[in-house]
Backbone as ProteinMPNN parsed JSONL, in Angstrom:
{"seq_chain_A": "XXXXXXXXXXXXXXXXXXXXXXXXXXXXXXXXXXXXXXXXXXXXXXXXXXXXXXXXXXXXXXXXXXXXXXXXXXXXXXXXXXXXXXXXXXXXXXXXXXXXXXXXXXXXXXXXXXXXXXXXXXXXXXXXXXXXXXXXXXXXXXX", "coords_chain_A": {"N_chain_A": [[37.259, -4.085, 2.474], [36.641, -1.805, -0.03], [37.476, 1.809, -0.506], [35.863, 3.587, -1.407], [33.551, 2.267, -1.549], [32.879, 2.471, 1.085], [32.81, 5.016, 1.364], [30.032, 5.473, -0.727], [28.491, 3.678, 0.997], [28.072, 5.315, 3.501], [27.482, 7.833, 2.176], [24.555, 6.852, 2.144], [23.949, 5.677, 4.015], [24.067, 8.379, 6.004], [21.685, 9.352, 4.13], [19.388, 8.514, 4.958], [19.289, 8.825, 7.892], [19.483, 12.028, 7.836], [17.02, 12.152, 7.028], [15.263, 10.897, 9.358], [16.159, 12.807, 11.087], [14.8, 15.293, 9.622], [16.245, 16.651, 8.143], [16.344, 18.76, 5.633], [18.773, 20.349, 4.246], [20.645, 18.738, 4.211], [19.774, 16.57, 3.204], [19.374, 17.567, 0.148], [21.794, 18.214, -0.397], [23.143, 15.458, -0.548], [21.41, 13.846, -2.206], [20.899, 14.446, -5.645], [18.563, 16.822, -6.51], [18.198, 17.91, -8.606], [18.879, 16.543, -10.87], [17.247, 13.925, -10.534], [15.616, 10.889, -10.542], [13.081, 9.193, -9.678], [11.36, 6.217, -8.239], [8.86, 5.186, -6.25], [7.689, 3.44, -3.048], [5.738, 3.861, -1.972], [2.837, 5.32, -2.353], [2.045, 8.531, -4.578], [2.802, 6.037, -7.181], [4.24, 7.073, -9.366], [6.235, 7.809, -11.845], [9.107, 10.304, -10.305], [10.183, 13.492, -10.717], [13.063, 15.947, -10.439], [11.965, 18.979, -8.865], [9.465, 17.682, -8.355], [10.387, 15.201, -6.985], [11.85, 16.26, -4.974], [10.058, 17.502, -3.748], [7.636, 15.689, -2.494], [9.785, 13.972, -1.244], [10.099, 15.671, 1.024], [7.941, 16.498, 1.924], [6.949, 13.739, 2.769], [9.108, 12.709, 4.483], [8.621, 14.836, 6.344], [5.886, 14.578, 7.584], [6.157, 12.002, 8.794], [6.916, 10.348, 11.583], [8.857, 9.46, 14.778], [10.683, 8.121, 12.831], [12.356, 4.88, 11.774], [15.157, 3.018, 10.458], [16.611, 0.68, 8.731], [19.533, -0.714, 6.702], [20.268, -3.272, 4.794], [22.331, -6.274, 3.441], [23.86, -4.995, 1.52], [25.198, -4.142, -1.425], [27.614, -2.934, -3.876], [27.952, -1.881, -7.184], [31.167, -0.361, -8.984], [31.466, 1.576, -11.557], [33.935, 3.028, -12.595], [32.867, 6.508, -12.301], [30.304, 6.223, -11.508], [28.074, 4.693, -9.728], [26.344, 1.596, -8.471], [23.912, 0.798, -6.109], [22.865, -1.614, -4.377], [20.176, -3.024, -2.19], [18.65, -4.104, 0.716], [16.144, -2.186, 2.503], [14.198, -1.976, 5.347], [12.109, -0.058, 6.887], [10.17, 2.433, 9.086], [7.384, 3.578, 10.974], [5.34, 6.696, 11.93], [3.162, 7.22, 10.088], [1.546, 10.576, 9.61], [-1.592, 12.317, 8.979], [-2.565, 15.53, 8.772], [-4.066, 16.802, 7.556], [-6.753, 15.266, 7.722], [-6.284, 14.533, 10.557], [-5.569, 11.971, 11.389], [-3.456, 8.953, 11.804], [-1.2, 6.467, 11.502], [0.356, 3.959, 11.915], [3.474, 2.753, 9.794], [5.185, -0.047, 8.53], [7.618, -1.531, 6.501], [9.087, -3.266, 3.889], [11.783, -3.293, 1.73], [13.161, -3.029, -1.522], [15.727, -2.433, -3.06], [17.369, 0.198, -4.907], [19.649, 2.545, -5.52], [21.298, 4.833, -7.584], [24.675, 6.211, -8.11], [26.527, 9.078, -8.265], [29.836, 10.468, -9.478], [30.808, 13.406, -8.617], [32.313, 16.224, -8.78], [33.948, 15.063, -6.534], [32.632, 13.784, -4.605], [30.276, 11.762, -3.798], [27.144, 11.384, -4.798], [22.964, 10.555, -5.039], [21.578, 10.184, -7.858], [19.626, 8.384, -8.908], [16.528, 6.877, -7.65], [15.402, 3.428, -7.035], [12.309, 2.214, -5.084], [11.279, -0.917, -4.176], [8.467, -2.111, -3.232], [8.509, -5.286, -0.498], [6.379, -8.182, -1.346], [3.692, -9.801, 0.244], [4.081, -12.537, 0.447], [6.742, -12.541, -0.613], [9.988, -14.066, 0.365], [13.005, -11.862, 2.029], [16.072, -11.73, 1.904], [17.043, -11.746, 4.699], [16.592, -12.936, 8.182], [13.358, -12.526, 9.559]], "CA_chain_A": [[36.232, -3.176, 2.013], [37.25, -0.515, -0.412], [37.388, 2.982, 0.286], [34.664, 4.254, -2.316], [32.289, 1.499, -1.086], [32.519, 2.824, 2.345], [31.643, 6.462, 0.992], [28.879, 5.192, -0.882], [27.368, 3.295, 2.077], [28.356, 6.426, 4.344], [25.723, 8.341, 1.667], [23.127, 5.993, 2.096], [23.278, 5.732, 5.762], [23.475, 9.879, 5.699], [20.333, 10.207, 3.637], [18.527, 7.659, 6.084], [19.56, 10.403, 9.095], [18.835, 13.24, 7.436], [15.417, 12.381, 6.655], [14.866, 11.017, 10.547], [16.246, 14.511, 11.64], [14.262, 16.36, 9.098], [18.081, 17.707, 8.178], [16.151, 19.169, 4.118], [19.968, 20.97, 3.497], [21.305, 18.077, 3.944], [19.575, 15.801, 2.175], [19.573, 18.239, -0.725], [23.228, 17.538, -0.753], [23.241, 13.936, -1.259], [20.451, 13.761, -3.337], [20.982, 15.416, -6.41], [17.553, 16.936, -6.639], [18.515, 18.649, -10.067], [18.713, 15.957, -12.34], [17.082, 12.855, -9.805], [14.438, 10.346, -11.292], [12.636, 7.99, -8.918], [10.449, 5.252, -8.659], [8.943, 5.184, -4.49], [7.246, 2.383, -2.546], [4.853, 4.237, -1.162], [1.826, 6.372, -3.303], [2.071, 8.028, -5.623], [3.658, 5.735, -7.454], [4.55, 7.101, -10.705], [7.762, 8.362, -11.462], [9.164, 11.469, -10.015], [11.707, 13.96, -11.159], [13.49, 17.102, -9.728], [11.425, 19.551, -7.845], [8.407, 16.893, -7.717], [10.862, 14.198, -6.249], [11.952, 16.984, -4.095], [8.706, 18.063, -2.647], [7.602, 14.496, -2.007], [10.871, 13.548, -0.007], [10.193, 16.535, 1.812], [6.704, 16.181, 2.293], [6.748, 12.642, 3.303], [9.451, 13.137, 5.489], [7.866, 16.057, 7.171], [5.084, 13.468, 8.225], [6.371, 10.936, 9.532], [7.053, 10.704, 12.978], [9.433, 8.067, 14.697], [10.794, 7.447, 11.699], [13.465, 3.637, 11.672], [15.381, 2.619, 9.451], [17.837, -0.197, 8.423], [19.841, -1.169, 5.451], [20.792, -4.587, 4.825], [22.633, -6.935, 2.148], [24.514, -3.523, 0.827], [26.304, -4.305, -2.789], [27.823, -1.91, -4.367], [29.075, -1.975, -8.429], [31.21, 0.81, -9.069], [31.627, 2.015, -12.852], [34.51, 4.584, -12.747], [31.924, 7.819, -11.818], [28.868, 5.952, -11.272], [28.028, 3.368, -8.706], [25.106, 1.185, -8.577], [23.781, 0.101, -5.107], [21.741, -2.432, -4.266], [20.227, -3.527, -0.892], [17.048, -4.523, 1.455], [15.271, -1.746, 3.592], [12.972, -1.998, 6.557], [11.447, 1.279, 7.818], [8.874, 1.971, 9.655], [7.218, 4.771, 11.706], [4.15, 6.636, 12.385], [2.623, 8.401, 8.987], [0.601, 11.556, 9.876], [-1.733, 13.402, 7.999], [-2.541, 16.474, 9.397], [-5.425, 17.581, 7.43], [-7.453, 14.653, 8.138], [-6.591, 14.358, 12.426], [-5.166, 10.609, 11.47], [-2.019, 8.333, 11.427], [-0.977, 5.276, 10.631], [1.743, 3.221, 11.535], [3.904, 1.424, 8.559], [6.06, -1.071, 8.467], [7.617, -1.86, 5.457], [10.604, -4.133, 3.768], [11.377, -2.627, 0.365], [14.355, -3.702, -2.069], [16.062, -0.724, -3.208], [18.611, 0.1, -6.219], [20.424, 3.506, -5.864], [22.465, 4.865, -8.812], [24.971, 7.763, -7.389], [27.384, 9.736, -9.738], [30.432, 10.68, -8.516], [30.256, 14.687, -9.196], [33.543, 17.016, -7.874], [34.683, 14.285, -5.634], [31.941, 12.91, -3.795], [29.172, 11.024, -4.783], [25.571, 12.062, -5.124], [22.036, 10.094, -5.555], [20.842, 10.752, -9.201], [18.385, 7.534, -9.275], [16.106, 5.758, -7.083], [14.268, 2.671, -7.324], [12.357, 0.934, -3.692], [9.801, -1.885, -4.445], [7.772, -3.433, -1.51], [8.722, -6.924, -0.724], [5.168, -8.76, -1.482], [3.786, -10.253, 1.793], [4.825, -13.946, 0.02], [8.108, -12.759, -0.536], [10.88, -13.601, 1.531], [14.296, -11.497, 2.287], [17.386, -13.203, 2.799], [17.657, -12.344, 6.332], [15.886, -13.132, 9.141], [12.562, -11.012, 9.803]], "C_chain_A": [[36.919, -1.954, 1.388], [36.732, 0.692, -0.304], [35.736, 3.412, -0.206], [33.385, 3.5, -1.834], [32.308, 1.623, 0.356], [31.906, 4.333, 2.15], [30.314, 6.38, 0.082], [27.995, 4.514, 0.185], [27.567, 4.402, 3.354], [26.749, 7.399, 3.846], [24.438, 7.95, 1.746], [22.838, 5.96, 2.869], [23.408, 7.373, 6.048], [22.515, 10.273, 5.103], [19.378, 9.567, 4.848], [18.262, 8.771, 7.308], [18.789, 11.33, 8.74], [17.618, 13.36, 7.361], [14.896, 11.73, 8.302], [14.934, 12.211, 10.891], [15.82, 15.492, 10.875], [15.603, 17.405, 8.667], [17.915, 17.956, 6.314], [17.528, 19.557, 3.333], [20.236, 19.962, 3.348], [21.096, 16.734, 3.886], [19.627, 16.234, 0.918], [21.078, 17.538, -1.366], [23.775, 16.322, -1.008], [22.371, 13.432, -2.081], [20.565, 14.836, -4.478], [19.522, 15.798, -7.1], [17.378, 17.362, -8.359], [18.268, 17.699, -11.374], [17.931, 14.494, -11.512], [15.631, 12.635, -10.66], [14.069, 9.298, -10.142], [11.495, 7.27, -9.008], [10.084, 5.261, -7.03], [8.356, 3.53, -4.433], [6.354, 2.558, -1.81], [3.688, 5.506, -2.471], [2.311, 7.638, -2.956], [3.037, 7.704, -6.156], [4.432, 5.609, -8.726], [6.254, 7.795, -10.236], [8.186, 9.685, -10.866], [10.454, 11.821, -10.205], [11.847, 15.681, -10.571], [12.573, 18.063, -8.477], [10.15, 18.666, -7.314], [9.085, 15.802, -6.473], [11.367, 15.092, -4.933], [11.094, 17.768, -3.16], [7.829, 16.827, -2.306], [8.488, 14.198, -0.914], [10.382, 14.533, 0.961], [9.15, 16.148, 2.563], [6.802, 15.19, 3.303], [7.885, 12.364, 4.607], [9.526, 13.998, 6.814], [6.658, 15.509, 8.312], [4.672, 12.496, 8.277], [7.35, 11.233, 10.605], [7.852, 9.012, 13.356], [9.991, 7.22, 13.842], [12.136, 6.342, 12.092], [13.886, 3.312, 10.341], [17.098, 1.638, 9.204], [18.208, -0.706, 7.085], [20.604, -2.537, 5.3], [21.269, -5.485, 3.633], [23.353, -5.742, 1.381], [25.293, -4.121, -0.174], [26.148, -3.434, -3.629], [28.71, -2.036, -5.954], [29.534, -0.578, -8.673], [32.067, 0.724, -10.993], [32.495, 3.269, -12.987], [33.466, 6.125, -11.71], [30.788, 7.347, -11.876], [29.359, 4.538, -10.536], [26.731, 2.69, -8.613], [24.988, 0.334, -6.985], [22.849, -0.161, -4.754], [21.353, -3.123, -2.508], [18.768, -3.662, -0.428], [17.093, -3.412, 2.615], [14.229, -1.744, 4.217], [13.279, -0.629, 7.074], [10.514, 1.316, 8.706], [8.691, 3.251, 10.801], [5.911, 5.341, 11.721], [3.606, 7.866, 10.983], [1.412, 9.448, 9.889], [-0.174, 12.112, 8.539], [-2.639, 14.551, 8.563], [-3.988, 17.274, 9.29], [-6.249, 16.318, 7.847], [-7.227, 13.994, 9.953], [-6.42, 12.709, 12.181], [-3.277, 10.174, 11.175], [-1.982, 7.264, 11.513], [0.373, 4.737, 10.788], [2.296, 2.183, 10.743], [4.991, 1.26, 9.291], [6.403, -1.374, 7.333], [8.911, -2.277, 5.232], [10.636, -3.806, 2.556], [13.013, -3.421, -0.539], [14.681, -2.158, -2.638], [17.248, -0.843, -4.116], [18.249, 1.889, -6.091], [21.606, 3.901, -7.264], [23.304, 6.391, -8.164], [25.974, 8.286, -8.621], [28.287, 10.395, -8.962], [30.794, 12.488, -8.87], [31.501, 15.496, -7.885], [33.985, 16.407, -6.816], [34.16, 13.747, -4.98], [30.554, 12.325, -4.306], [27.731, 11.764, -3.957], [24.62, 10.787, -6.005], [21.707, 10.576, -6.695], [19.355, 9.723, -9.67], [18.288, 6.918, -8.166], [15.123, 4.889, -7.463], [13.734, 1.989, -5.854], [11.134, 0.165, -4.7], [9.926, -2.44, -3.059], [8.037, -4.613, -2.008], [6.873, -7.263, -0.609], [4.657, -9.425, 0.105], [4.005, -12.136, 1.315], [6.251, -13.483, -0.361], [8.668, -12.536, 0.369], [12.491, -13.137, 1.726], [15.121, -12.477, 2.631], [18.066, -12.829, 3.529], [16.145, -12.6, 7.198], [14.495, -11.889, 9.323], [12.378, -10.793, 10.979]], "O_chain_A": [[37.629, -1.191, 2.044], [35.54, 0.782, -0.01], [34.733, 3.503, 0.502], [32.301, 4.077, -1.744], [31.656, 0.751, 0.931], [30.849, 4.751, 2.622], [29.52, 7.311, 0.217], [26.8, 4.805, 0.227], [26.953, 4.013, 4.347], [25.683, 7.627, 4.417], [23.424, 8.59, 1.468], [21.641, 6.12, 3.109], [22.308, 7.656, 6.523], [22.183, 11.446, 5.276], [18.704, 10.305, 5.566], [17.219, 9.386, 7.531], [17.645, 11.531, 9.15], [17.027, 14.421, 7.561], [13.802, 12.245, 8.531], [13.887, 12.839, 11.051], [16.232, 16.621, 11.143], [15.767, 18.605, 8.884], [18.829, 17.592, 5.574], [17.655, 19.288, 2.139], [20.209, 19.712, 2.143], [21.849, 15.858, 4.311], [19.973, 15.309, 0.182], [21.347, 16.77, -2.29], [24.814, 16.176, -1.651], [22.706, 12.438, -2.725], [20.333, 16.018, -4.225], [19.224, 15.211, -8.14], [16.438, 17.043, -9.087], [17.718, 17.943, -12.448], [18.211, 13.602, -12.312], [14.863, 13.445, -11.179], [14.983, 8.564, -9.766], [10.618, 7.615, -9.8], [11.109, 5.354, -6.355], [8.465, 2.667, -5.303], [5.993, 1.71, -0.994], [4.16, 6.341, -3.243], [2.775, 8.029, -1.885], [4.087, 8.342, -6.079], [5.047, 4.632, -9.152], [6.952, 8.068, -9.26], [7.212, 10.425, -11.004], [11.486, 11.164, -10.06], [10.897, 16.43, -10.349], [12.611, 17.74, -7.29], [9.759, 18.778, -6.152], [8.562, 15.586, -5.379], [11.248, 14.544, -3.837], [11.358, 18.436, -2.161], [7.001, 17.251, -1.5], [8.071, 14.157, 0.244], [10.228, 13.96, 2.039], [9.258, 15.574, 3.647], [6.771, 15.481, 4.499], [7.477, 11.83, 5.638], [10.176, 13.905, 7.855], [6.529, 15.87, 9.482], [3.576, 11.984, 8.049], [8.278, 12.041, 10.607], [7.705, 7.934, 12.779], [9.945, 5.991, 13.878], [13.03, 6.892, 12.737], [13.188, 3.316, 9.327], [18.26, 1.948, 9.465], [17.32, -1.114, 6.336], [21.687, -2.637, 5.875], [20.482, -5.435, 2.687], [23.132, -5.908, 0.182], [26.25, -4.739, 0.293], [25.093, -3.059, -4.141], [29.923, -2.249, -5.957], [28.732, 0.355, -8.642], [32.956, -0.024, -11.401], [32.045, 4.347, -13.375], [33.647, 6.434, -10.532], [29.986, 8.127, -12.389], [30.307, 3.758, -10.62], [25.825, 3.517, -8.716], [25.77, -0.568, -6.683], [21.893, 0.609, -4.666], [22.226, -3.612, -1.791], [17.821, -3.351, -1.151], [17.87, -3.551, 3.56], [13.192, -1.486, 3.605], [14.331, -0.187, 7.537], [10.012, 0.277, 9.135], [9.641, 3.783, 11.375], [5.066, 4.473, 11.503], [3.712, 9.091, 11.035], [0.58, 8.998, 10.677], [0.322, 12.309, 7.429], [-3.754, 14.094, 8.813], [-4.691, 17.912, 10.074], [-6.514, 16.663, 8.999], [-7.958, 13.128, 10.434], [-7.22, 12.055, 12.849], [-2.335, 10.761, 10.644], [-3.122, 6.825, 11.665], [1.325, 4.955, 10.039], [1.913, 1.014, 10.788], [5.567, 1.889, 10.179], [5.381, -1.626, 6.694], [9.839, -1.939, 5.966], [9.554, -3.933, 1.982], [13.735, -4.258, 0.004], [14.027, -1.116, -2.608], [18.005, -1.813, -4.103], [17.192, 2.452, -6.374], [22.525, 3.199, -7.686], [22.7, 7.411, -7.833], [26.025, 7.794, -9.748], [27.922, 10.914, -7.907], [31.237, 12.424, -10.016], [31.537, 15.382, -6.66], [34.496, 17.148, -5.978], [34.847, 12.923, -4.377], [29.998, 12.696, -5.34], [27.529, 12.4, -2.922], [24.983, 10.198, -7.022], [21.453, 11.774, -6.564], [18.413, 10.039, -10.396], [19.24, 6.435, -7.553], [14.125, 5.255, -8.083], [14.546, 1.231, -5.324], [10.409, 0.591, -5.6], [10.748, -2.895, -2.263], [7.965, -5.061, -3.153], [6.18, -6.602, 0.164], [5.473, -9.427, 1.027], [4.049, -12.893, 2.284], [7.012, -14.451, -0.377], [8.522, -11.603, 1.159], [13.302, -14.051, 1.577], [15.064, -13.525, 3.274], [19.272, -13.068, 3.58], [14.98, -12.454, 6.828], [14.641, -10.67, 9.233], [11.821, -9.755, 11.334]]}, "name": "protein", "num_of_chains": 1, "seq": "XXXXXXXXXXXXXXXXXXXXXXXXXXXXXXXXXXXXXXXXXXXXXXXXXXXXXXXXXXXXXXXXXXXXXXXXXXXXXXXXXXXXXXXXXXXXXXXXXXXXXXXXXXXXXXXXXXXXXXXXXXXXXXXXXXXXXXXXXXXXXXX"}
């Protein structure tokens, strides 16, 4: 396993954390909120860029409760200063919403393509993509 593809899956399993522990600095720091474009898996599901994608993550991390999370199948292409990583997540946890006195526990299996950039020596998210797996499609591991 080479080095760079252990600090890219180091970032990936550090944003995962961060957003269980509500740790906003430091997701900031691996997400490059500044120039970041994403696509979610959860409404709404248009695209989102800098301070929107950054007050979403926040948001949605803010409420949810119990939050899990696993990454699986991890492949990583690396392009000089850009890396492209690809993999299967299952989450899952208890959505709140606060103004309406309800919640909601998901479950969800998503496919996921990260793009990071490697920026003064360590790498940084600049793109995400998750899509829900369909409830006819099936992962290639075990559910």
């Amino acid at each position: 396993m080479s080095t760079e593809f252990q600090k890219i899956r180091d970032v990936i399993g550090e944003i995962f954390s961060a957003a269980r522990e509500k740790d906003f600095e430091r997701l900031a720091e691996l997400i490059r909120y500044d120039d970041i474009t994403k696509f979610g898996d959860l409404p709404p599901l248009e695209r989102k860029e800098g301070d929107a994608a950054r007050y979403y993550d926040f948001t949605l991390f803010t409420n949810i409760t119990d939050f899990s999370c696993v990454v699986e199948s991890l492949k990583v292409q690396l392009f000089h200063d850009f890396a492209v990583a690809t993999f299967y997540v299952r989450y899952g946890g208890i959505l709140v919403n606060d103004y309406a006195f309800e919640a909601q526990r998901i479950s969800v299996v998503s496919r996921a393509t990260f793009v990071l950039a490697r920026m003064e020596g360590r790498w940084t998210v600049v793109h995400e993509h998750l899509s829900k797996m369909g409830e006819g499609d099936s992962p290639l591991f075990e559910a």
